[in-house]
C-alpha positions, 0 to 999 in steps of 0.5 A: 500500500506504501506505493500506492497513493490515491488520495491528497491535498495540494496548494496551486497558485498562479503567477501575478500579472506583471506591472504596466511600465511608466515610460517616455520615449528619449530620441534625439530630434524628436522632442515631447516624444510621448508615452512609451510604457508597454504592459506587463505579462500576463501571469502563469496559469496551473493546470492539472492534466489527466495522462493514462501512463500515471496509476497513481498520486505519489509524486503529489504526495511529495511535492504538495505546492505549485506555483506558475510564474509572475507575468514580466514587468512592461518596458520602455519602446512600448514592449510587452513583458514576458506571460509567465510560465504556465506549470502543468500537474500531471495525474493519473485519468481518473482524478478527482479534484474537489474544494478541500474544506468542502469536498464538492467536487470540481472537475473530473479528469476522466480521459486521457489528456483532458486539461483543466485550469485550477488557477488563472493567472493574473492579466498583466498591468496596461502601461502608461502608453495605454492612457494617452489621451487628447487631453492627457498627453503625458500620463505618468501612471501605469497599473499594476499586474492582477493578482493571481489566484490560490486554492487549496485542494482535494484530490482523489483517484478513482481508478477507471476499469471496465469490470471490476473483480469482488469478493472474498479473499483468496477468491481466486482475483488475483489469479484470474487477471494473471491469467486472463491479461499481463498483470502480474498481481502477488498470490498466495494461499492466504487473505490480503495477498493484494494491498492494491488495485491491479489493473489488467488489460484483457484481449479476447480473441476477434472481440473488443479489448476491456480493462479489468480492476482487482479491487483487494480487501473486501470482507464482511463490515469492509464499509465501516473500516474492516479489512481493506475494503473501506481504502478501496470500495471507491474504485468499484464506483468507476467500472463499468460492470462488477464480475463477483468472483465466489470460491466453491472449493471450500479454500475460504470459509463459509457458505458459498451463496451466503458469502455471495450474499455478504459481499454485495451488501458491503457494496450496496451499504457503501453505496446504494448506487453500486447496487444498481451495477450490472452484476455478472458472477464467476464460480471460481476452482471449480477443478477442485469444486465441492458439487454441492456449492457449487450446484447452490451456487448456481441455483441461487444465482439462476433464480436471482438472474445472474449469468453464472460461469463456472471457470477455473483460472488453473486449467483455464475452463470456462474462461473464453466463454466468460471473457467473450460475454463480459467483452460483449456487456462491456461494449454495450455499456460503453455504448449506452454511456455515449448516448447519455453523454452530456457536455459537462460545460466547464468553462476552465477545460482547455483541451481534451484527447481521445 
């Protein structure tokens, strides 16, 4: 869990804008010759910048402070001075940013390459050449550069997966994204083998590809703090759909369809709106399946609607009929999503890439 950040408080500010200038021009022959102060530069803004090569908020942790350059004084001749620098925060997609004290959220980097001003910098001060007038030939103010602006701010990632894996530890998560994708996840015989989300990209033969969240540490009570489930129920928000992964070897304890029955309740008293996620369920080791949880598993699943699939991540059976369906059901949710789509009309985006 050390490695893995997703959750912290920074503080941006923009650059000031720089100060007009006060000047005259000076050229032999030519007497009177008039104002000549140009304006300042505009001050550096802060943006923060969703990109898909980050997977985590650690290098925020260390570096907490951010703050753009201040717009360049105007000069003589009528020169504009330098704009500041812009600093550009660069987060994983998936990010959001919300007001610190308030926590109302306000943007959501939830595309790779989307842009977002936290902190306009300050517009520079207009030099003395701006306020000649008929009647005032000879102004000898300028303005100073605006302010920039400061925030405190909340930041909190939220990974985005197409499925997201639950259920019990040792439900055999781990070792079905080892199987089914590159991602290498630590697995062993005992609870709390992963202390992180891992994700996986999954590529099934002549289907669309999808992405796939191991989402650790769920057990009974996990949304009032028990396991690890509460640190990481807010990645099950993202996904998609939720695959619910239940053991049927005996190798974790209890009743099969009661501790299908449990898991979803952690997921509804986290949050009602988990409840109303597509839910499919996978039937796990099944080459070492006790017949009889797995013949309850099965009936409880049928009556209550569920597709069910009986897979084991060792031999491999049932696999290319579970990852072609779940391709299938993430593509017709990615297809609904965009005929929902709205335009979230934040003024302060300043680009996006698909």
């Amino acid at each position: 869990m050390s490695n893995f950040i997703d959750r912290v408080k920074i503080y941006v500010r923009s650059g000031h804008g720089g100060a007009g200038c006060v000047a005259f021009r000076r050229e032999a022959y030519v007497p009177m010759g008039g104002p000549s102060g140009g304006d300042g530069g505009k001050g550096g803004d802060v943006i923060i910048r969703a990109d898909r090569q980050l997977g985590t908020l650690i290098d925020l942790k260390y570096q907490q402070n951010y703050w753009a350059e201040k717009g360049e004084q105007g000069r003589g001749k009528q020169q504009t001075g330098a704009d500041g620098k812009d600093i550009i925060i660069r987060v994983p997609v998936g990010t959001l940013v919300c007001d610190h004290e308030t926590r109302v959220p306000i943007v959501d980097l939830d595309t790779d390459g989307m842009e977002y001003v936290l902190a306009k910098g300050g517009r520079g001060g207009k030099g003395n050449a701006f306020f000649k007038t008929s009647t005032n030939q000879a102004p000898r103010h300028a303005q100073s550069g605006e302010e920039g602006e400061e925030f405190t701010l909340f930041l909190e990632l939220k990974l985005l997966a197409d499925v997201g894996l639950v259920g019990f530890p040792n439900a055999g998560k781990s070792t079905l994204i080892s199987r089914i994708s590159a991602a290498r996840p630590k697995i062993a015989d005992y609870p709390f083998t992963t202390l992180t989300p891992v994700l996986g990209v999954v590529k099934p033969e002549n289907r669309k590809g999808f992405v796939v969240a191991d989402i650790p540490g769920l057990i009974e009570n996990a949304h009032q703090g028990s396991g690890l489930g509460f640190e990481f129920l807010r990645h099950v928000e993202r996904t998609s759909i939720l695959l619910h992964m239940v053991d049927v070897s005996g190798l974790v304890p209890g009743d099969p369809v009661e501790n299908f029955s449990k898991i979803n309740r952690e997921l509804e008293l986290y949050s009602p709106e988990l409840k109303q996620k597509y839910m499919a369920v996978a039937a796990t080791k099944v080459d070492a399946a006790i017949p009889e949880h797995l013949e309850s598993l099965e009936k409880h699943c049928r009556q209550a609607g569920y597709m069910f699939f009986p897979v084991s991540a060792i031999t491999g059976k049932g696999l290319d009929n579970l990852l072609n369906f779940l391709s299938d059901k993430v593509e017709e949710e990615r297809i609904e999503r965009e005929m929902h789509k709205e335009g979230a009309g934040l003024d302060r985006i300043t680009g996006s890439t698909g």
